[in-house]
MITORTI-202096 format. One record per residue: x, y, z of N, C-alpha, C in turn; residue number from 1. Coordinates in steps of 0.02 Angstrom, whole numbers, always signed. Example, Ala and Ser with C-alpha at 12.3 -4.5 7.8 and 13.67 -1.06 7.14 Angstrom:
BEGIN
rec n_X = +660, n_Y = -284, n_Z = +390, ca_X = +615, ca_Y = -225, ca_Z = +390, c_X = +660, c_Y = -165, c_Z = +390, kepa = 1;
rec n_X = +642, n_Y = -112, n_Z = +354, ca_X = +684, ca_Y = -53, ca_Z = +357, c_X = +645, c_Y = +2, c_Z = +394, kepa = 2;
# end
This chain:
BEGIN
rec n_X = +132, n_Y = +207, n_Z = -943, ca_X = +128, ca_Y = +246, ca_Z = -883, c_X = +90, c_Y = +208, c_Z = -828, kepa = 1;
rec n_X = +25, n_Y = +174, n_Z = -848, ca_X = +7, ca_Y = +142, ca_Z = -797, c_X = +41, c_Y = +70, c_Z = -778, kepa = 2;
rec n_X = +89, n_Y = +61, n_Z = -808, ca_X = +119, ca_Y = -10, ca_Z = -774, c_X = +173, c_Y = +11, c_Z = -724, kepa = 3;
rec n_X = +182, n_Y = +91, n_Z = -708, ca_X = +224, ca_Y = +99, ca_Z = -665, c_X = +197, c_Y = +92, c_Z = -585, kepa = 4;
rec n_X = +122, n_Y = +99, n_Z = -619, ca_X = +85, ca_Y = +102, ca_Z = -527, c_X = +51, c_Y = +41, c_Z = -528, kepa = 5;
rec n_X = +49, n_Y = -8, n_Z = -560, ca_X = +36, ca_Y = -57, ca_Z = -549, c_X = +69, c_Y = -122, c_Z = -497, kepa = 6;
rec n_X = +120, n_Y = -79, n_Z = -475, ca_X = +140, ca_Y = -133, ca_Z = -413, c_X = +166, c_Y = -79, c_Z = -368, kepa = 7;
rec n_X = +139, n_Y = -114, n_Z = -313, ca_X = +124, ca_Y = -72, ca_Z = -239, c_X = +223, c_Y = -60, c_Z = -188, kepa = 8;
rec n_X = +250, n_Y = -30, n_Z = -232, ca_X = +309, ca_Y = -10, ca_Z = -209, c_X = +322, c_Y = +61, c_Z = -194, kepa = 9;
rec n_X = +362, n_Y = +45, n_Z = -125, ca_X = +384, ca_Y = +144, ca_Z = -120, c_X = +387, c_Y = +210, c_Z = -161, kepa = 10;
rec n_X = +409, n_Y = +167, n_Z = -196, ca_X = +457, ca_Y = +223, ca_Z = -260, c_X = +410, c_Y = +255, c_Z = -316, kepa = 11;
rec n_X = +365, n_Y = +209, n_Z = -310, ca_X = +285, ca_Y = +194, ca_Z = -362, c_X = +239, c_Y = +265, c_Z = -330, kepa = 12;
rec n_X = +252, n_Y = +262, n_Z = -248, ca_X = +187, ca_Y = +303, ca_Z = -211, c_X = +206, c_Y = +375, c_Z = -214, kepa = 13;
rec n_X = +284, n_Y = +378, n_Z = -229, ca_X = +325, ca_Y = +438, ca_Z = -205, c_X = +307, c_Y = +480, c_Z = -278, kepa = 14;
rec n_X = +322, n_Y = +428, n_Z = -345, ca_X = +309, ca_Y = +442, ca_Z = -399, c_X = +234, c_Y = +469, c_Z = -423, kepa = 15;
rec n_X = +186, n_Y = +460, n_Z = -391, ca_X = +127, ca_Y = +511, ca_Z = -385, c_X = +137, c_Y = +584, c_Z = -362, kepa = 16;
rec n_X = +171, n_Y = +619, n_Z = -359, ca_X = +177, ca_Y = +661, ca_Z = -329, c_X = +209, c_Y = +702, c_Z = -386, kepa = 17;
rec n_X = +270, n_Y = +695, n_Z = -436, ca_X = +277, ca_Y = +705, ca_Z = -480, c_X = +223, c_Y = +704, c_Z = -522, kepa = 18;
rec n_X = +177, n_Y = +637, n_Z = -552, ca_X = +135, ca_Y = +657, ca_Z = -599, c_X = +60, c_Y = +711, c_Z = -570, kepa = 19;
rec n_X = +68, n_Y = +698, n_Z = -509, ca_X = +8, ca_Y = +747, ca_Z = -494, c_X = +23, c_Y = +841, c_Z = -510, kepa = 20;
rec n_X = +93, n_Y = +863, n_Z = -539, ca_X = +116, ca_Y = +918, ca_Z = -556, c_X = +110, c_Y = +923, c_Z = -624, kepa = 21;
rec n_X = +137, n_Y = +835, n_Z = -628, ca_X = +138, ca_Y = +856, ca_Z = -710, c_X = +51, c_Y = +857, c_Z = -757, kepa = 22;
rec n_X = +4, n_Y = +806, n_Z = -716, ca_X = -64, ca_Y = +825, ca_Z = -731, c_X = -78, c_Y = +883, c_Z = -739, kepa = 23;
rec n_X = -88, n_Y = +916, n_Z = -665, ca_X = -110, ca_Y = +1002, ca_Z = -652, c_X = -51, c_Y = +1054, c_Z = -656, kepa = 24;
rec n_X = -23, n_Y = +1039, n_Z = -718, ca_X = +34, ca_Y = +1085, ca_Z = -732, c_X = +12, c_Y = +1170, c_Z = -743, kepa = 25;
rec n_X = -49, n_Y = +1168, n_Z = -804, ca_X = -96, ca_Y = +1226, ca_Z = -789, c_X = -98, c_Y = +1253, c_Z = -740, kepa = 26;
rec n_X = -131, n_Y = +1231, n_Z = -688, ca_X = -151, ca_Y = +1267, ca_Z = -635, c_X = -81, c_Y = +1287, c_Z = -598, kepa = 27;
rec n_X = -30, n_Y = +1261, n_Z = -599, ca_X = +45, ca_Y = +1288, ca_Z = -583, c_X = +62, c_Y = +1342, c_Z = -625, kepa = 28;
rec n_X = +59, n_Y = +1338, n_Z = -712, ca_X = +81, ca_Y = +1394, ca_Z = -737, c_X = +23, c_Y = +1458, c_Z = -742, kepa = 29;
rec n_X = -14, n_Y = +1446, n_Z = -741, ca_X = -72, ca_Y = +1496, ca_Z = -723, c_X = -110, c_Y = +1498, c_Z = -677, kepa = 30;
rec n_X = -91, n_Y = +1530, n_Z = -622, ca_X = -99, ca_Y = +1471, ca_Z = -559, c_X = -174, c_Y = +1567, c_Z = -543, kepa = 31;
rec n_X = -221, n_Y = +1516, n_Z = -512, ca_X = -282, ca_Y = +1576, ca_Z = -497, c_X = -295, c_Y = +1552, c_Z = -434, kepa = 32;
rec n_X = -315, n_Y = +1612, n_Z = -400, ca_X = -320, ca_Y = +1599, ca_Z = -324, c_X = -380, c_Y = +1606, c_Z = -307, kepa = 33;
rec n_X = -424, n_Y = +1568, n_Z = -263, ca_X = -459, ca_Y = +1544, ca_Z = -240, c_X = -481, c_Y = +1611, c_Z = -177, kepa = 34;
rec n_X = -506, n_Y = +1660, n_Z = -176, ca_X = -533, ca_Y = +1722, ca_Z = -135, c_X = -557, c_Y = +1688, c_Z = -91, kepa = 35;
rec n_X = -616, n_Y = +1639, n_Z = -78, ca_X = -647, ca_Y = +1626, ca_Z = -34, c_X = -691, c_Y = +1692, c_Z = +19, kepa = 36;
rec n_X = -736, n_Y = +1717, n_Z = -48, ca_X = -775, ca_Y = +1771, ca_Z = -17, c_X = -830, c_Y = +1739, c_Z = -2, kepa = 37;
rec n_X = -853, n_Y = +1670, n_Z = -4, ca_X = -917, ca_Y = +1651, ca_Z = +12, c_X = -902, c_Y = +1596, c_Z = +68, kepa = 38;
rec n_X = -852, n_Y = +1591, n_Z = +86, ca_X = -829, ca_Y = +1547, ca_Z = +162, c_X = -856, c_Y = +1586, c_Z = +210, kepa = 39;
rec n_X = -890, n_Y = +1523, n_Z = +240, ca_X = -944, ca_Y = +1553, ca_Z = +314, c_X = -902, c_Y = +1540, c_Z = +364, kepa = 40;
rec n_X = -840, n_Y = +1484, n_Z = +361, ca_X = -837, ca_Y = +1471, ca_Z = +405, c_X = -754, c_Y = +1515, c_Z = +409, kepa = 41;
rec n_X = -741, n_Y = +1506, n_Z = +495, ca_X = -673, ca_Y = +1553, ca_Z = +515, c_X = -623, c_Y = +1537, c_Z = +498, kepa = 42;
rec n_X = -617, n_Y = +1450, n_Z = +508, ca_X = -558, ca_Y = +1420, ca_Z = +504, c_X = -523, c_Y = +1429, c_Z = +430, kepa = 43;
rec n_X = -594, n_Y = +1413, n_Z = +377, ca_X = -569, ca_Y = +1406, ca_Z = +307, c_X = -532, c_Y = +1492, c_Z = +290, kepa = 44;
rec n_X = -577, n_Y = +1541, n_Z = +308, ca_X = -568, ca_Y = +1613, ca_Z = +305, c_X = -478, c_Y = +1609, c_Z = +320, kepa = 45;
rec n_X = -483, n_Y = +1581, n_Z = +378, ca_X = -408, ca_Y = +1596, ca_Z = +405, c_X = -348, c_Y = +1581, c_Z = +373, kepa = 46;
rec n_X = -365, n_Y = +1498, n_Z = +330, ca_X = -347, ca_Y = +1477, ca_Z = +291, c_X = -331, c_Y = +1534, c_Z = +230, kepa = 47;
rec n_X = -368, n_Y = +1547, n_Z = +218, ca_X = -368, ca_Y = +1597, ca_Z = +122, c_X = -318, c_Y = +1670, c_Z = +150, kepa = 48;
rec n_X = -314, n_Y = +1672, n_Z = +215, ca_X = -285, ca_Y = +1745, ca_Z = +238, c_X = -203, c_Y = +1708, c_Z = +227, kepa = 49;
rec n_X = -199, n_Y = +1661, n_Z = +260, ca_X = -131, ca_Y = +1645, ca_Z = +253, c_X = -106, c_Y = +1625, c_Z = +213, kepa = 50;
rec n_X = -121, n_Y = +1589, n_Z = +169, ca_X = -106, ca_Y = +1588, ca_Z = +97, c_X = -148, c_Y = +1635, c_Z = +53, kepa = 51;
rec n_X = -114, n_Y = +1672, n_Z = +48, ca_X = -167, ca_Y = +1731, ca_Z = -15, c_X = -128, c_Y = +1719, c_Z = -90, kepa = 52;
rec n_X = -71, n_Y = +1700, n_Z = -96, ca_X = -42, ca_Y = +1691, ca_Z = -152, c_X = -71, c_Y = +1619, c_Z = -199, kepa = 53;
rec n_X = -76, n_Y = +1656, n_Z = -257, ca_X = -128, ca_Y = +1595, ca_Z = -298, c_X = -66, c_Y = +1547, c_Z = -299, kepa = 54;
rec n_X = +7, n_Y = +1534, n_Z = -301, ca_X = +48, ca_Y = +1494, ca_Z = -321, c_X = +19, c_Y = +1435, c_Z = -286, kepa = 55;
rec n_X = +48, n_Y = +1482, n_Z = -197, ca_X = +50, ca_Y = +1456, ca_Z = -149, c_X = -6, c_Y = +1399, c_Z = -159, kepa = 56;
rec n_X = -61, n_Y = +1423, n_Z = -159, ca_X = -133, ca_Y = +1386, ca_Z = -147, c_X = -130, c_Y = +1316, c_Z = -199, kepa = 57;
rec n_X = -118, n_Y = +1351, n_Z = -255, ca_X = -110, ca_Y = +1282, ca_Z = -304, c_X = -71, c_Y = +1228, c_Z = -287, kepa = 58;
rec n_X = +4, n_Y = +1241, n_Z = -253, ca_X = +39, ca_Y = +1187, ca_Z = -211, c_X = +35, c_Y = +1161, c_Z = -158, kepa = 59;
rec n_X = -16, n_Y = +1185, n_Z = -120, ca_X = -43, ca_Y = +1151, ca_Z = -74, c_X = -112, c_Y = +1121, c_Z = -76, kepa = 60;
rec n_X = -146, n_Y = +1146, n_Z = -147, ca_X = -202, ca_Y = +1110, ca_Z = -168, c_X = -182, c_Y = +1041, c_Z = -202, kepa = 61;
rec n_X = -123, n_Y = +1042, n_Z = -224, ca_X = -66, ca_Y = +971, ca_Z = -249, c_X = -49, c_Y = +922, c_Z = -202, kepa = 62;
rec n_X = -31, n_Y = +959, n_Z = -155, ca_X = +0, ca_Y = +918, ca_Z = -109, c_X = -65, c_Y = +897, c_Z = -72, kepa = 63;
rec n_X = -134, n_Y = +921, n_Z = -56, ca_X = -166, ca_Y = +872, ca_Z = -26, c_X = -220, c_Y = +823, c_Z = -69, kepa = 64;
rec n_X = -212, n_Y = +847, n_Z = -139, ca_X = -228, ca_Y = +783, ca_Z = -186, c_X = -186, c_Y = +733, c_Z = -191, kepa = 65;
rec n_X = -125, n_Y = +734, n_Z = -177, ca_X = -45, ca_Y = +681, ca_Z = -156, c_X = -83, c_Y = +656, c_Z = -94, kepa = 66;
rec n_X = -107, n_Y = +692, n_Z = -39, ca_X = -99, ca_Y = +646, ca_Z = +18, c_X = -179, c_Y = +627, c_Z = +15, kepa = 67;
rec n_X = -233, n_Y = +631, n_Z = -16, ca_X = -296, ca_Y = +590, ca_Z = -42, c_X = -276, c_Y = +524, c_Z = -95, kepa = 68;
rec n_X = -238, n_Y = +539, n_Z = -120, ca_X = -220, ca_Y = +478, ca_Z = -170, c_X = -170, c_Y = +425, c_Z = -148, kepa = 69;
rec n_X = -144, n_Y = +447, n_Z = -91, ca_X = -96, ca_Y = +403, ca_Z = -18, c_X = -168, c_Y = +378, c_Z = +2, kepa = 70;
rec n_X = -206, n_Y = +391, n_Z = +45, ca_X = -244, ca_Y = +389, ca_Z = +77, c_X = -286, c_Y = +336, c_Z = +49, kepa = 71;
rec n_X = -316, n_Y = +337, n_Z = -7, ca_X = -363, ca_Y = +299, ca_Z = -63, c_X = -310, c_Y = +232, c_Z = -65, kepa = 72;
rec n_X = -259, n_Y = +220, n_Z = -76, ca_X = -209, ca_Y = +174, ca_Z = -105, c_X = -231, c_Y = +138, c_Z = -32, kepa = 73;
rec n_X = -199, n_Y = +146, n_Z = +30, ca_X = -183, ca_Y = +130, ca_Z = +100, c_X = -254, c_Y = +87, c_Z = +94, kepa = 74;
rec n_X = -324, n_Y = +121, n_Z = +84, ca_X = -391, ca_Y = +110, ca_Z = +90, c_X = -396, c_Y = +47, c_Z = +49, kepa = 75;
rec n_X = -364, n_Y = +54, n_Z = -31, ca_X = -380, ca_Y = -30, ca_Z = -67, c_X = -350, c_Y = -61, c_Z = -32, kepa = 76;
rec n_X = -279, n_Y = -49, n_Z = -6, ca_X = -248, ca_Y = -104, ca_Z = -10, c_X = -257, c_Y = -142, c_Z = +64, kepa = 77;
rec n_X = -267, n_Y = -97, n_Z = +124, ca_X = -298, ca_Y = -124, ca_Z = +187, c_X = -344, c_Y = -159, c_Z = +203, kepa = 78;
rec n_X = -416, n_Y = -148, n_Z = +141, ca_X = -455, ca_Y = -185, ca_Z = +130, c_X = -438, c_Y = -242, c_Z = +85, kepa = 79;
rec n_X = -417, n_Y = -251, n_Z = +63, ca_X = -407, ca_Y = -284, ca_Z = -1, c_X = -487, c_Y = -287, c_Z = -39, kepa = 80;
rec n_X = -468, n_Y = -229, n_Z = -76, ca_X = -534, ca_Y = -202, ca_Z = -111, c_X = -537, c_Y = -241, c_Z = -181, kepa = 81;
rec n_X = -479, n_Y = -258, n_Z = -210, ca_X = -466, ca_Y = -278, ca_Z = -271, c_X = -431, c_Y = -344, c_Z = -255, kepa = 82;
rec n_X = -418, n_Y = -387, n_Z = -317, ca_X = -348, ca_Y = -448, ca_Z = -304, c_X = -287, c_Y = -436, c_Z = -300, kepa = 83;
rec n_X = -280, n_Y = -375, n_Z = -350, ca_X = -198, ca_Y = -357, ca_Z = -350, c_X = -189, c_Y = -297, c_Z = -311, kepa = 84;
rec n_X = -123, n_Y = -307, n_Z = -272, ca_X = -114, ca_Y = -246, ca_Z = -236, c_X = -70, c_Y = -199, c_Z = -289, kepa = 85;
rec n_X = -125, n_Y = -140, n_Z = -312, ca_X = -87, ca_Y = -90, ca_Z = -352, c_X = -102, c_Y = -21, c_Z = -308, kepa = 86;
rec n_X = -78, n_Y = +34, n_Z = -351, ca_X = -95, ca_Y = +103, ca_Z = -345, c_X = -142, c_Y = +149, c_Z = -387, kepa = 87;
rec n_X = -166, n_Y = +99, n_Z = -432, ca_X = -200, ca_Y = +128, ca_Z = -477, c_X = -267, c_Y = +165, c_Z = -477, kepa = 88;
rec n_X = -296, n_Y = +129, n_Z = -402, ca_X = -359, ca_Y = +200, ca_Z = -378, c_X = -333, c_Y = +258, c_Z = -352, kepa = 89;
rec n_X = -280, n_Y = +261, n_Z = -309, ca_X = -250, ca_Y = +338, ca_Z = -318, c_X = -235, c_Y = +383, c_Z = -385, kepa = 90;
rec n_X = -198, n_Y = +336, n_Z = -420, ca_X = -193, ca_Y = +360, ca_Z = -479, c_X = -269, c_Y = +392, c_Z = -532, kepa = 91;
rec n_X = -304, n_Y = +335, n_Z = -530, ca_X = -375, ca_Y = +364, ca_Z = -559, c_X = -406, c_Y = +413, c_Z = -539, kepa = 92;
rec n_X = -395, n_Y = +433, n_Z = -444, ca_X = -441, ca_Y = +469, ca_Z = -422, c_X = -390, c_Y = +554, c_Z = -430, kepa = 93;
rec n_X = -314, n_Y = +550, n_Z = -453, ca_X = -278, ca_Y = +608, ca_Z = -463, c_X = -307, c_Y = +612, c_Z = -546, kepa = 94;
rec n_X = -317, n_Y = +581, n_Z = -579, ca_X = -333, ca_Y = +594, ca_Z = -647, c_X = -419, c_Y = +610, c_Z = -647, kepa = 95;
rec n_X = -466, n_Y = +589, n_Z = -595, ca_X = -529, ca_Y = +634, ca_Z = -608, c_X = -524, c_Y = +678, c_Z = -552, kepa = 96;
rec n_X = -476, n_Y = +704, n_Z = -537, ca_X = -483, ca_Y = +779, ca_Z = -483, c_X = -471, c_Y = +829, c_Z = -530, kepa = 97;
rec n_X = -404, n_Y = +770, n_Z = -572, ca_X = -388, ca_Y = +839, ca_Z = -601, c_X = -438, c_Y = +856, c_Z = -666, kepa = 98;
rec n_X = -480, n_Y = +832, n_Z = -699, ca_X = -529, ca_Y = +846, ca_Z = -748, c_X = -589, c_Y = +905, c_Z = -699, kepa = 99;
rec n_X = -595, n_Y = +898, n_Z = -655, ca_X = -653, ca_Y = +938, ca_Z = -648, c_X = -603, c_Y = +1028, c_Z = -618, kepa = 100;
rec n_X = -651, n_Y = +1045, n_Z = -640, ca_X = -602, ca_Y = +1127, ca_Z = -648, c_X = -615, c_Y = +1144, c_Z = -557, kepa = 101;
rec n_X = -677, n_Y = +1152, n_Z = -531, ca_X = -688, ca_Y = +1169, ca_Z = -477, c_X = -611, c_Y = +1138, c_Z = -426, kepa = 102;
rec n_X = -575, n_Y = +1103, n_Z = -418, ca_X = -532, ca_Y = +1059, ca_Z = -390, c_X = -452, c_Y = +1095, c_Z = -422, kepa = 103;
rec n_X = -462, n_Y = +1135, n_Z = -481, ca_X = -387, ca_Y = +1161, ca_Z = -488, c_X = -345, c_Y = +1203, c_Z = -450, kepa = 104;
rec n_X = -381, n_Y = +1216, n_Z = -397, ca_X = -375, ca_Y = +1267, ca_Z = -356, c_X = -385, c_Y = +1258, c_Z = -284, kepa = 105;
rec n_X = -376, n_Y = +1304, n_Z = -248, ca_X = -371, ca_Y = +1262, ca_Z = -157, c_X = -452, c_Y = +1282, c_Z = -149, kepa = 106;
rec n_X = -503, n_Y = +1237, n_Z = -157, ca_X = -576, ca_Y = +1257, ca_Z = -136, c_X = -588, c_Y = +1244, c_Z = -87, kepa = 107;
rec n_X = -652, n_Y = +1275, n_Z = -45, ca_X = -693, ca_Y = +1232, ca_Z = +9, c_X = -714, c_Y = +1147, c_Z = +2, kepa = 108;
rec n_X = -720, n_Y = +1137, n_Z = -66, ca_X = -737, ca_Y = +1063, ca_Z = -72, c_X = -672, c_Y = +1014, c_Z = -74, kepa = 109;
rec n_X = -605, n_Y = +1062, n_Z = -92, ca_X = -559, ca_Y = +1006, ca_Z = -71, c_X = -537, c_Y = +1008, c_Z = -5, kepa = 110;
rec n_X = -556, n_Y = +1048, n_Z = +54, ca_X = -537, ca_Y = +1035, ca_Z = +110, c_X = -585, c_Y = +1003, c_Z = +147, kepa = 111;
rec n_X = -674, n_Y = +998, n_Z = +138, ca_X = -709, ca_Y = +944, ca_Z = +142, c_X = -686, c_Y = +894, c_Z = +136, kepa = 112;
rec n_X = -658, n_Y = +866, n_Z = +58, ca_X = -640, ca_Y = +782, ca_Z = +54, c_X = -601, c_Y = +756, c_Z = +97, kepa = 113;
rec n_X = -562, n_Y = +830, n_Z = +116, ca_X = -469, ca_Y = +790, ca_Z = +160, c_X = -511, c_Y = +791, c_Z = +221, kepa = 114;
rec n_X = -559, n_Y = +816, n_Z = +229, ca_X = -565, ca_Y = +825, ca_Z = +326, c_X = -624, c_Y = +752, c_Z = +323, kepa = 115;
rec n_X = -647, n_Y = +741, n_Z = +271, ca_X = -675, ca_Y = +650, ca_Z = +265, c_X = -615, c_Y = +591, c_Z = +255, kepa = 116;
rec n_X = -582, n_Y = +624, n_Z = +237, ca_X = -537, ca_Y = +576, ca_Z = +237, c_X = -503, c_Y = +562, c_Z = +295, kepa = 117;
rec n_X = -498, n_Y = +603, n_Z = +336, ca_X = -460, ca_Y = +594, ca_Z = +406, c_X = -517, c_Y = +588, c_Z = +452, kepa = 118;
rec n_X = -579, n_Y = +575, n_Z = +447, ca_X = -626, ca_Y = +551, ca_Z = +469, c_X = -635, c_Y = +493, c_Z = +480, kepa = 119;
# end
């Protein structure tokens, strides 16, 4: 599995996106929604109103661990952080999101990381 992201091709980046479902498949088939009764702030509030469906939340808590693990890749490889240009820190950083439970779900702390990330 990891020699598929080991070279920095299209098809390689697109292919994260699939395993990031098939990782947090859990949280798809038992998908729990994220209330956000302790959000101070409006915007996030506004957020949890419009998506109230736990599905919903879980696929868009997917899709912006997909576009953090885009984001991380762009970051090695712009820098040239490493020698080889791979995908494999996106890949690592979708395999420790998905270990910590707080992250299975659309939280305040994963819309922190994305709003650092576009920072």
């Amino acid at each position: 599995m990891l020699e598929i992201f080991r070279k920095n091709l299209f098809i390689n980046s697109v292919l994260l996106l699939p395993y990031i479902f098939l990782v947090r498949l859990s949280s798809i088939i038992y998908p729990a929604a994220y209330l956000g009764f302790d959000v101070n702030n409006t915007a996030q509030s506004l957020i949890y109103h419009i998506i109230p469906g736990a599905l919903i939340q879980n696929i868009v808590a997917n899709a912006l661990i997909f576009i953090h693990a885009l984001l991380i890749n762009h970051i090695f490889i712009r820098h040239r952080l490493s020698r080889e240009i791979t995908l494999l820190p996106g890949l690592i950083y979708v395999v420790l999101v998905s270990v910590v439970p707080d992250f299975m779900f659309l939280t305040r702390f994963l819309w922190r990381i994305h709003l650092y990330f576009l920072l």
